[in-house]
N, C-alpha and C positions, 0 to 999 in steps of 0.2 A: 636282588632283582626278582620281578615276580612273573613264574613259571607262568609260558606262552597260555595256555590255555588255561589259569588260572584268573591271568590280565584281561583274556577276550568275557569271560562270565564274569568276571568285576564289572566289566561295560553291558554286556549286554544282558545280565539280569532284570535292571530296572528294565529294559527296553520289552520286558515279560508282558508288564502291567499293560499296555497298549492292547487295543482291540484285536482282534486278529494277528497279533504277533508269538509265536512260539515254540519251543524246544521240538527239535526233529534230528533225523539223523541223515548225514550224506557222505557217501565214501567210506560209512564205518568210522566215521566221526560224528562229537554230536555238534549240532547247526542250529543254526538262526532260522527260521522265517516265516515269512508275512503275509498274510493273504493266499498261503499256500506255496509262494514262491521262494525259492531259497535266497537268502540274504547276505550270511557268512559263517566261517566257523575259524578253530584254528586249531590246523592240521599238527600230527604229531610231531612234527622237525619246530613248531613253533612260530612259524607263517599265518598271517593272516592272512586269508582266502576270504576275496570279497566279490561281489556280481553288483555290477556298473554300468553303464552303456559305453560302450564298444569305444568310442569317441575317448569317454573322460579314461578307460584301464589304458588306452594307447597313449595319453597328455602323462597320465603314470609314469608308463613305462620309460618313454621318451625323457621323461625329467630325470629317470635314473632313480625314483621313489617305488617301484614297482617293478616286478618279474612275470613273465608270464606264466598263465597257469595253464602247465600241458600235462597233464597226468598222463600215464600211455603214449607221451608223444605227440599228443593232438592236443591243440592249441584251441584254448576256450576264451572266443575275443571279448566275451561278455567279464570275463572273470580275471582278479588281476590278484599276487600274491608278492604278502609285503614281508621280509623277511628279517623285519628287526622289529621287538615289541617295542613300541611307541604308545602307548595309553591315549593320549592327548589327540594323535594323529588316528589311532582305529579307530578311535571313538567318532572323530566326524569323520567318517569313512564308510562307519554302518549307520549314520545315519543319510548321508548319500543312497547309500543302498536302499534303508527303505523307504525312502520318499522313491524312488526307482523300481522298487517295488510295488508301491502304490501308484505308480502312474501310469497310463493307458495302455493297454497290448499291442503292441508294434502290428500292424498289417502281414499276417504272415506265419508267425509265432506263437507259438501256446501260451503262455503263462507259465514265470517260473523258470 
């Protein structure tokens, strides 16, 4: 089986090549993102941590394909974590992201 965060840069390398998309770091892990906004990464336990619109991380959660992401205790509705390596399934998952990424600033919100 291939090690969590070997799996997410097997996917998300080519995803380098793209304009504005690129290696950052979040939480002291290294991450995804686009247009300045973070995308995803996958944290040390092997979880995929991905930012989504609040809508599709709760249709996630709800279906039992996803966990919430509350680091600290605090629940981040934008963000959802999957906690079995799936290749197939992260893969369209950060690509969700960054079309969600690339699309318009909510009323309200910064960026990101």
């Amino acid at each position: 089986m291939t090690p969590p965060a070997a799996a997410f840069w097997a996917i998300a390398e080519p995803l380098l090549e793209r304009p504005g998309v690129e290696r950052s770091t979040m939480m002291g892990h290294e991450c995804l993102r686009a247009g300045g906004a973070f995308v995803g990464m996958a944290d040390g336990s092997g979880r995929l941590i991905v930012k989504l619109p609040a809508e599709r991380v709760e249709e996630l959660i709800l279906a039992g394909d996803a966990e919430e992401f509350a680091p600290a205790g605090r629940v981040f509705r934008e963000w959802a974590q999957l906690p079995v390596v799936d290749e197939p399934r992260w893969r369209g998952l950060l690509e969700e992201a960054l079309a969600f990424a690339a699309g318009p600033t909510r009323p309200g919100q910064p960026p990101g």
